[in-house]
C-alpha positions as CSV (number, residue, x, y, z in Angstrom):
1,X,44.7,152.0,98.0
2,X,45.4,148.6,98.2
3,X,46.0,145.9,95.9
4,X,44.8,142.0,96.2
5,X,48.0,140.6,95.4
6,X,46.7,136.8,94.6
7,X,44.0,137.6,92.4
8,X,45.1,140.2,90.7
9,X,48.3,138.2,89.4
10,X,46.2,135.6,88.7
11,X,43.9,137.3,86.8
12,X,46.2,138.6,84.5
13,X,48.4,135.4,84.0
14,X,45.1,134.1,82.5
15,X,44.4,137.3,79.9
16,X,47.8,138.6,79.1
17,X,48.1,138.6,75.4
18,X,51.2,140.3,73.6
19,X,50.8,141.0,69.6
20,X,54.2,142.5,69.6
21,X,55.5,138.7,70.9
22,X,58.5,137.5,72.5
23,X,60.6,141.3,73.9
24,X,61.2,141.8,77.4
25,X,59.2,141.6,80.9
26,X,59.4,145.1,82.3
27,X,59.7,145.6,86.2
28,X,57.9,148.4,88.0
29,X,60.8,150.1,89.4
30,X,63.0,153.7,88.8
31,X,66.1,154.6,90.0
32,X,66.6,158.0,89.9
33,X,70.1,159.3,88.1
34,X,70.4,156.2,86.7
35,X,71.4,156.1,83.0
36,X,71.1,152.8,80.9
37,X,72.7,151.9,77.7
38,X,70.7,148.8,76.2
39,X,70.7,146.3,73.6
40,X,68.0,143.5,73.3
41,X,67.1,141.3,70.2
42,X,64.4,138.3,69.3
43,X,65.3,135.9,67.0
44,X,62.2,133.7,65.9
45,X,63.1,130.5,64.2
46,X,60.3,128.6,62.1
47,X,59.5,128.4,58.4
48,X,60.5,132.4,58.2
49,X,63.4,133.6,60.3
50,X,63.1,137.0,61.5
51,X,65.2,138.9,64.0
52,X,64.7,142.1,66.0
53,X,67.0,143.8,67.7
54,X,66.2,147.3,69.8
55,X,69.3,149.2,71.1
56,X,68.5,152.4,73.3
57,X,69.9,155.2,76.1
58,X,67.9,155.5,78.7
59,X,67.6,158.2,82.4
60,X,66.1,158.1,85.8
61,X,64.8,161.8,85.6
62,X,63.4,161.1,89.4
63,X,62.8,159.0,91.5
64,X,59.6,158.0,89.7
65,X,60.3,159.1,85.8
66,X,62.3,156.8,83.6
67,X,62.3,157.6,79.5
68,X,64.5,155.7,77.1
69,X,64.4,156.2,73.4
70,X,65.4,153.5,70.7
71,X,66.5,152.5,67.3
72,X,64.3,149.2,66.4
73,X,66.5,146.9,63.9
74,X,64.7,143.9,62.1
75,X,65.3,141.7,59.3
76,X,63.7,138.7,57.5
77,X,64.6,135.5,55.5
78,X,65.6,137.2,52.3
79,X,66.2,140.8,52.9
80,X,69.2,142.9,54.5
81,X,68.9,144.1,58.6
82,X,67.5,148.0,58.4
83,X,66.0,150.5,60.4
84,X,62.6,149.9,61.1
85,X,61.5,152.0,63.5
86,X,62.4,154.4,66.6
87,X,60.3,154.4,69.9
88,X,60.3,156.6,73.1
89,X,59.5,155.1,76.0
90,X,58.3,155.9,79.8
91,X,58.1,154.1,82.7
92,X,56.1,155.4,86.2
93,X,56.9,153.8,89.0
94,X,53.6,154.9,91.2
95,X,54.3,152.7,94.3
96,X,57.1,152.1,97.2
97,X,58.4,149.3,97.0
98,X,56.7,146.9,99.4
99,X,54.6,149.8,100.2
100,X,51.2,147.3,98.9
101,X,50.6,144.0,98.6
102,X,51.8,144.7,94.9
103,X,54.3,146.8,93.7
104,X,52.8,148.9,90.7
105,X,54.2,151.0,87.9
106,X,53.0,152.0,84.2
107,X,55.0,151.7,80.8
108,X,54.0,154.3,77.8
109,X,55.6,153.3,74.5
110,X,55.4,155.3,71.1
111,X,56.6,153.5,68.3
112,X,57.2,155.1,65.0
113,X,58.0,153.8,61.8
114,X,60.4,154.9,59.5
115,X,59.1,154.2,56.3
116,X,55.7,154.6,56.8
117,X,53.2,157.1,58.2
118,X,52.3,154.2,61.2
119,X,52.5,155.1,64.8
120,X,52.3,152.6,67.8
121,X,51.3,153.8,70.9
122,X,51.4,151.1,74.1
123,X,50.4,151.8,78.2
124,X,49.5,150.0,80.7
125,X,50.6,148.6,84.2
126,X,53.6,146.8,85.5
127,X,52.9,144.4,88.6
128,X,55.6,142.7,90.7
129,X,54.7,140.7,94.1
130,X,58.0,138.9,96.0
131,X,57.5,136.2,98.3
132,X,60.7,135.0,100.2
133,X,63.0,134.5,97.0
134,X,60.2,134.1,94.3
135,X,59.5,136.8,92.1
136,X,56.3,137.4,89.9
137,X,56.1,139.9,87.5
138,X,53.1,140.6,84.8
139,X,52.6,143.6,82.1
140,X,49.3,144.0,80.7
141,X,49.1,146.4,77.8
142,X,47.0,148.3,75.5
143,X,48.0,148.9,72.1
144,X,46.6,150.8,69.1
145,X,48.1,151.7,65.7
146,X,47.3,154.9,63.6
147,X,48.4,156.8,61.1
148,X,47.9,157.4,56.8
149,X,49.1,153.7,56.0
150,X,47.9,152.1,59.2
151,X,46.0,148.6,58.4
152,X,44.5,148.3,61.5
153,X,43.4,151.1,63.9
154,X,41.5,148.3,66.3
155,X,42.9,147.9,70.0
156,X,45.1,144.9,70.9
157,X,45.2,143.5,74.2
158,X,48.7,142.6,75.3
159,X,51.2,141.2,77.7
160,X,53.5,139.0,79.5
161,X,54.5,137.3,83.0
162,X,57.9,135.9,84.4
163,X,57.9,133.8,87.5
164,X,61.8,134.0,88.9
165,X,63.9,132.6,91.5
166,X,66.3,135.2,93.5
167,X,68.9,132.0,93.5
168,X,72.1,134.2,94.0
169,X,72.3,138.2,92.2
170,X,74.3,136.8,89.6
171,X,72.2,133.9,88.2
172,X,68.2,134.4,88.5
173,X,66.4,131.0,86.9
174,X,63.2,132.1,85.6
175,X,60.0,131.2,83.3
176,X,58.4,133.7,80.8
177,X,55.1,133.6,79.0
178,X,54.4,135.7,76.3
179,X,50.8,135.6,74.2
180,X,48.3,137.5,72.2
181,X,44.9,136.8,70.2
182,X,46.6,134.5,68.1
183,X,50.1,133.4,69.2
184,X,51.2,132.3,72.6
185,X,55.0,131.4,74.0
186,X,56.6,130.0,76.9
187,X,60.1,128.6,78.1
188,X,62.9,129.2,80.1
189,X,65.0,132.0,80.9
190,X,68.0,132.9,82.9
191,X,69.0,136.3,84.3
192,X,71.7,138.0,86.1
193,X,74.0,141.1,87.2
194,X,77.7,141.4,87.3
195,X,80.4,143.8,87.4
196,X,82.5,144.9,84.5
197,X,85.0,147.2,86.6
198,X,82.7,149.5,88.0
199,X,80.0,149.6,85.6
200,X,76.6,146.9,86.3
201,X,75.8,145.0,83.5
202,X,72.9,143.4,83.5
203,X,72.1,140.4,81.2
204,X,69.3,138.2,80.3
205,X,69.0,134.7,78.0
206,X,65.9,132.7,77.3
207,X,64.8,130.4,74.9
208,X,60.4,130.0,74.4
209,X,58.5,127.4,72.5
210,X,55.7,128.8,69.8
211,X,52.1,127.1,72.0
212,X,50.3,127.5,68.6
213,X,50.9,127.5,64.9
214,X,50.8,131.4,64.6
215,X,53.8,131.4,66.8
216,X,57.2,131.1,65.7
217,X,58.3,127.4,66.8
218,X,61.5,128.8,68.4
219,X,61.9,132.0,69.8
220,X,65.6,132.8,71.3
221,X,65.8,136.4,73.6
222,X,68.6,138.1,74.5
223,X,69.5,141.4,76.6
224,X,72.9,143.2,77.7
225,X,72.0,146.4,79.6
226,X,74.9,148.8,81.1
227,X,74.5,151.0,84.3
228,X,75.8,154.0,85.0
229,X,75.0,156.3,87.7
């Protein structure tokens, strides 16, 4: 099977939406024996603050199985930082690496709330294409809530894209869009890897500007991630 690399990016630059906003662009890839200690957070600044911050623990079961599970902390303008939610999640990577035109995997998320009988569950494909030291990455999801005290049981249509520079290992320039139905983001971001003794850390900073007035006006992204393998 192959893939049309050009279009297909393309294409999904121009319908990614995202209703979970601003989180993370997800490459296809799995490294088997590889275990990952995480923590990422959104902060959204506007007219009512909220933060989000995920931690998780995370294994390359093979060479194409990756699960991670995760504690999901938020709070709002008002109210004390709690426990929102847990989530388990998968990624497949289903090609080689330069194998196609497009390197493919696919992300499965099940997100489940703590005080409520509401369940999230998320899938769908994670495309990279390279061309000399640019990078272009897009995740296009489905999403669909259920449960007892589930408002809304209809799909959502979601994603996101990042457009990078391989500048050096340790600094990666990059811009991210992020965008559903009703709120759309873009902006800057900087990634990179180092070493702390022995140990990868990867680590990831970016600040995107709210497109519309559903979206927060500032939206600041962060990510630490520990290797071990």
């Amino acid at each position: 099977m192959k893939f049309r690399g050009y279009g297909l990016l393309c294409a999904l630059l121009v319908s990614a939406d995202a209703r979970a906003g601003v989180d993370k662009v997800y490459d296809p890839y799995v490294y088997q024996g590889e275990m990952e200690v995480e923590a990422r957070g959104v902060h959204q600044f506007d007219d009512e603050n909220a933060h989000k911050v995920k931690m998780g623990v995370g294994y390359g079961v093979n060479s194409a199985w990756f699960v991670e599970g995760y504690a999901i902390v938020e709070q709002e303008t008002g109210s004390s930082s709690k426990v929102e939610a847990v989530e388990l999640e998968n990624k497949f990577q289903l090609t080689e690496q330069g194998q196609y035109a497009v390197d493919v995997g696919l992300l499965t998320e099940l997100e489940k709330s703590i005080d409520e009988d509401v369940w999230e569950f998320k899938a769908g494909p994670l495309l990279q294409k390279q061309i000399r030291d640019w990078v272009a990455t897009v995740n296009f999801f489905m999403e669909k809530k259920f449960g007892s005290d589930a408002t809304d049981s209809k799909v959502e249509f979601l994603g996101a894209a990042q457009l990078k520079y391989r500048l050096s290992p340790s600094l990666e320039p990059a811009v991210e869009y992020y965008g559903d139905e009703e709120t759309h983001a873009i902006g800057p971001v900087l990634l990179g890897k180092h070493r702390w003794g022995k140990v990868p850390v990867k680590w990831e900073l970016g600040v995107l500007k709210g497109l519309n007035g559903d979206a927060a006006d500032i939206n600041f992204r962060w990510l630490l991630e520990l290797e071990f393998y």
